[in-house]
C-alpha positions in Angstrom: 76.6 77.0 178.9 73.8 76.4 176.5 71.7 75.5 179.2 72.2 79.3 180.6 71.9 80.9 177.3 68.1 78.8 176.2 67.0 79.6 179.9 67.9 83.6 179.6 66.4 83.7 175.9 63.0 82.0 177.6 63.2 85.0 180.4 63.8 87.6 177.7 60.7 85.9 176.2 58.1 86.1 179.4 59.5 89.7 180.0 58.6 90.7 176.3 55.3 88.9 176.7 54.1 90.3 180.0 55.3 93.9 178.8 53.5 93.5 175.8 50.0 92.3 178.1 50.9 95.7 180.3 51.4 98.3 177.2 47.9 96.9 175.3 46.2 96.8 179.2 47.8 100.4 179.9 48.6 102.4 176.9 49.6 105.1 179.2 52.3 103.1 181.1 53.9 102.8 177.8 56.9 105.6 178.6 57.6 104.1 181.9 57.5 100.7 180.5 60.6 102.0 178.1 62.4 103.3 181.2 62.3 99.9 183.0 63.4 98.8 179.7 66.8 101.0 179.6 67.4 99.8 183.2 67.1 96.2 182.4 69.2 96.3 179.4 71.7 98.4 181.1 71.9 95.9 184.1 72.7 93.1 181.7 74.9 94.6 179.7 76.6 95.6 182.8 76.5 92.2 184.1 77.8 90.3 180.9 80.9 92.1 181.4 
C-alpha cells in the first residue's frame, strides 16, 4: 500500500515537472494545459472511488 501511494506521488511529480517544461516552452499552451489538468484530476478522483 505504501508502495502504491510513494509510486503515484513520484508520477504526480514527473507530470507536474513535464507540464511545468511545456507552460515555460509554450506559454500559449498554458489554457489547454489546465484542461488536461481537469481531466486528469477528474479521472483520479473518479478512479479512487
Amino acid at each position: 500500500m505504501n508502495n502504491d501511494k510513494r509510486t503515484e506521488f513520484a508520477m504526480v511529480v514527473i507530470a507536474a515537472v513535464v507540464v511545468g517544461m511545456i507552460a515555460v516552452a509554450h506559454p500559449a499552451s498554458i489554457p489547454v494545459i489546465g484542461v488536461v489538468a481537469a481531466v486528469v484530476a477528474v479521472l483520479l478522483v473518479w478512479l479512487k472511488l
